[in-house]
N, C-alpha and C positions, 0 to 999 in steps of 0.2 A: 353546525360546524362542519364545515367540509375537511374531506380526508384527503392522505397522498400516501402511495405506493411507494415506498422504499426498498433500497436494498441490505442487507445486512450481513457481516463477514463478521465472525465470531471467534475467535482463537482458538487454535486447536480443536478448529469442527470444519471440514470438508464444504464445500460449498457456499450457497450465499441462503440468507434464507427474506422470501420475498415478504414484506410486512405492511399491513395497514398503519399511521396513524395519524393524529389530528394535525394540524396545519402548528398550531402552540404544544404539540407533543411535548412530555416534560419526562427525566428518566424512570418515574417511578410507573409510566403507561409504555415507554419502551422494556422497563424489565418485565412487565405486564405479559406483553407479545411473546418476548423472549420466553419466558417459562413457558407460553401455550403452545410453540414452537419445538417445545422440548429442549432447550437451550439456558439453563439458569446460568443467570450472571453472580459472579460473585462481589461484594463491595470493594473489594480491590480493583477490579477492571476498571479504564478507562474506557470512553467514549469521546469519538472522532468523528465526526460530520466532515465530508470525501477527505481533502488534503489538508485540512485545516491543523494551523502551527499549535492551535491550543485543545486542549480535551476538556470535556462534561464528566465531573463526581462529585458526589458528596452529596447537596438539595436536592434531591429527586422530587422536592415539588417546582424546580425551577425549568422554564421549559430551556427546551434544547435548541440554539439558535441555527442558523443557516439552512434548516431543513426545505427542500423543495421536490417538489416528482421526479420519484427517479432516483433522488440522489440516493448517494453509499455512504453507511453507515459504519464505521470498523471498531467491534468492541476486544480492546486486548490489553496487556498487561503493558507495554511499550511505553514509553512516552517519547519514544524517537528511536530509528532504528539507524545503528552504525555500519555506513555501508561503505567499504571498500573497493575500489575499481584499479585494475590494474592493467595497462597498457603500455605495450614493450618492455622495456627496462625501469619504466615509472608506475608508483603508485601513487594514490589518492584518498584522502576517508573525508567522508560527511555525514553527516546525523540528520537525516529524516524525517518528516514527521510518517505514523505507519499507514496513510491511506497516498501516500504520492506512488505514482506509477512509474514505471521502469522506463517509459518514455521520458520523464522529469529528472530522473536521473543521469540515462542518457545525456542528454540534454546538457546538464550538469558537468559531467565527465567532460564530453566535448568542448567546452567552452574552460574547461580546468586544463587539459591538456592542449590547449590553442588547434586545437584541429582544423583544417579547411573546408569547406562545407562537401565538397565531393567525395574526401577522404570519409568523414564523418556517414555520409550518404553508405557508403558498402560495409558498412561497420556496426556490429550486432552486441551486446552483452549479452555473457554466456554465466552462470552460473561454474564461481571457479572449483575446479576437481571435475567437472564434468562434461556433457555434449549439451546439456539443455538450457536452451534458449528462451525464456521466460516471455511472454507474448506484452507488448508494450504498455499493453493497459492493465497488467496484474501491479495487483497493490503490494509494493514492501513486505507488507504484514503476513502476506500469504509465502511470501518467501523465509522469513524468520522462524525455520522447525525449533521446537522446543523451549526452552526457556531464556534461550540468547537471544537477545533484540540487536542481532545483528545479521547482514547479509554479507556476502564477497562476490565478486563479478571480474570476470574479466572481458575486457574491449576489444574482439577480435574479426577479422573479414567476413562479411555473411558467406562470402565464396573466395576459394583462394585458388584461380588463373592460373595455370602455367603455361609461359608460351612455348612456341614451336624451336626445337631442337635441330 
């Protein structure tokens, strides 16, 4: 039985944690890793293969589909994360699944608010209240602190020009 190298993002734990398993991996050989990782899962968390609209609970002898090298695993309590985007005088909310990346959202936003692709082009989401600018490929979930399955963002200039006086 050959193996693949996944990756694995776990709620309320810092980092990713890198894991072997079987090609038909099933949850009850992912909680496996998990505890040997030091990571127990509880029976409430869900399981998400990368962006996928639906989750893995319950069978743990059932395997866990879409699995392939490489891919991201995200185990957390979500089953969609409400994320707010706000631009200019407009806002926005959409519901997530928790491994889609802030690029996808992006994306999202852009195409909600009719942006032009140039405009869209100098235009960053910012984590609203603050300066930090979440890197495009962070998942949702890693955004959602504590027990809220939700995010806020706002759509603002990556650089803001002023011309000559």
């Amino acid at each position: 039985m050959s193996k693949l190298i996944v990756f694995v993002h776990v709620y309320g734990r810092p980092g990713l944690i890198e894991a072997e398993l079987s090609n038909n991996a099933t949850l009850a050989e992912l909680q496996e890793v998990l505890r040997a990782a030091g990571a127990p899962v509880d029976p409430d968390m869900l399981v998400f293969v990368e962006a996928d609209e639906h989750h893995h609970q319950g069978d743990s002898h059932r395997p866990i589909g879409g699995l392939r090298r490489g891919c991201h695993i995200h185990i957390t309590r979500c089953r969609r994360i409400k994320t707010t985007i706000n631009f200019q005088q407009h806002s926005a909310e959409h519901e997530f699944p928790p491994g889609v990346r802030v690029r996808a959202v992006k994306e999202w936003a852009v195409h909600q608010f009719k942006m032009a692709p140039q405009d869209a082009a100098e235009h960053v989401l910012q984590l609203c209240g603050s300066t930090e600018r979440p890197a495009s490929d962070t998942p949702l979930q890693q955004l959602a602190h504590g027990q809220r399955c939700s995010v806020c963002f706002d759509l603002v200039p990556e650089k803001r020009v002023e011309g000559c006086q």
